[in-house]
Legacy VTK file of the C-alpha trace (Angstrom):
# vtk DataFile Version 3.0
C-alpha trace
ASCII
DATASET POLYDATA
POINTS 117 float
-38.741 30.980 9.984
-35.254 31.752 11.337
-35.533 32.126 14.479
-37.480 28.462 14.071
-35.149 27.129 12.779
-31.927 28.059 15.084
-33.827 26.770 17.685
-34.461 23.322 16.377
-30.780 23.111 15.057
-29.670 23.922 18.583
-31.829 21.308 20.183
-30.339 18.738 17.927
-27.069 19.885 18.616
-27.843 19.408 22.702
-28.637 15.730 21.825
-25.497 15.138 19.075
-22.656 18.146 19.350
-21.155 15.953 15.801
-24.224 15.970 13.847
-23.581 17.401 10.615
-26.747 18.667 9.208
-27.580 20.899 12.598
-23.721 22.237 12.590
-23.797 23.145 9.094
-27.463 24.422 8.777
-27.362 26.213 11.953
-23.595 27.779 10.748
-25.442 28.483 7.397
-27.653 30.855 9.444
-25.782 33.251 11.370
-24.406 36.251 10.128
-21.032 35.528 7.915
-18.690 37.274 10.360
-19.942 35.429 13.189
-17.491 34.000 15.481
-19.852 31.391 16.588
-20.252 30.530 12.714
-16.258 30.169 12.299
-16.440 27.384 15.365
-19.620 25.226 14.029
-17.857 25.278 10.329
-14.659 23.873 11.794
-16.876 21.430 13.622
-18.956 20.531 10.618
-16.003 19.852 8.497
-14.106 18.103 10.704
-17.271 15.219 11.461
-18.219 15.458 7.477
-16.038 16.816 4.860
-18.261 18.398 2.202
-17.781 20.546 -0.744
-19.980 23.379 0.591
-18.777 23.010 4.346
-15.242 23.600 3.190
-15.824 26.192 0.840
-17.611 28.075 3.564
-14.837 27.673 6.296
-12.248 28.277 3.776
-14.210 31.603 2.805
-14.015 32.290 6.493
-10.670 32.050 6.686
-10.281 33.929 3.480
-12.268 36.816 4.069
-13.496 37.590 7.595
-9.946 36.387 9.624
-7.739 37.347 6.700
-6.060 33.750 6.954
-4.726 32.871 2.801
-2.566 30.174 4.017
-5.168 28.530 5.804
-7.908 29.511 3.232
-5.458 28.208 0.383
-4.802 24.614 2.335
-8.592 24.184 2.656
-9.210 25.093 -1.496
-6.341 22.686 -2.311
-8.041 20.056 -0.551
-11.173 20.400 -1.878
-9.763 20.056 -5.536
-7.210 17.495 -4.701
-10.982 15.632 -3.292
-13.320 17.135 -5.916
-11.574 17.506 -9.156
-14.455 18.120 -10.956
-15.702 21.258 -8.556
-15.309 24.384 -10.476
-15.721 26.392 -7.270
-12.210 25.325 -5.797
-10.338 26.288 -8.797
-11.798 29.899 -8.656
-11.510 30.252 -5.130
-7.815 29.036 -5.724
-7.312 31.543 -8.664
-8.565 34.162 -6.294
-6.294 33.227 -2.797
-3.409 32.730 -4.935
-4.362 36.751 -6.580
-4.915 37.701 -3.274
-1.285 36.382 -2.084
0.394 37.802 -4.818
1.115 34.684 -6.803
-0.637 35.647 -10.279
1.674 33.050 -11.905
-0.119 30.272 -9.846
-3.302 31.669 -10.643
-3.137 31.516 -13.583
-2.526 28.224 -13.616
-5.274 27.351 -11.687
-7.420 28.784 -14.553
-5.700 26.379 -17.074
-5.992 23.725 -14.808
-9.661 23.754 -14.111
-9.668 24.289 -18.160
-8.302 20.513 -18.362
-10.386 18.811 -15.666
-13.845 20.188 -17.053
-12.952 18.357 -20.343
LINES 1 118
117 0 1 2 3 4 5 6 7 8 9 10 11 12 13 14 15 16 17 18 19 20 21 22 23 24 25 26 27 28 29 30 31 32 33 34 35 36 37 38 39 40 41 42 43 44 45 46 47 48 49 50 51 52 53 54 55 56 57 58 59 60 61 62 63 64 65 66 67 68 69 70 71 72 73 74 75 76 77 78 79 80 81 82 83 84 85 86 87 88 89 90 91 92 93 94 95 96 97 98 99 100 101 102 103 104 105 106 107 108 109 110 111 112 113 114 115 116
């Protein structure tokens, strides 16, 4: 149950403000244009870097604030970290669309086309 489970996430979050799992699972919860959401993502990311955490804050950034620059420096990151994550070269093909730089996307495409090898 949701409502459950907010409430446990927030009681964990009273004991440890840094612990990962409640940031991120209570984050993954809320409603995607949630302000509240925006501010546990940063928080999750910055006490654990994951894939997932920074895909979500960069999709934040990317499509409730309207941020690219800061969505782009978050995708980068991931696949500079995870070369192997198909998700950050798509999201990078798509910011880089988005920004007007369909050269760069492009590469991105080829690029993730060489790492999956």
């Amino acid at each position: 149950n949701k409502k459950g489970a907010k409430k446990h996430y927030r009681l964990a979050l009273e004991a440890d403000p840094d612990y990962y799992s409640a940031l991120y699972g209570l984050a993954r919860l809320l409603p995607d244009k949630s302000p509240e959401r925006f501010e546990l993502l940063k928080t999750a990311v910055a006490a654990q870097e994951t894939p997932l955490a920074m895909m979500d804050l960069a999709d934040y950034y990317r499509s409730v604030l309207k941020q690219h620059d800061k969505a782009y420096d978050l995708y980068l990151q991931m696949q500079k970290r995870w070369p192997k994550d198909q998700l950050a070269y798509m999201r990078l093909n798509d910011i880089c669309r988005r920004m007007g730089k369909s050269d760069e996307a492009k590469q991105w495409s080829a690029k993730w086309a060489e790492a999956k090898q």
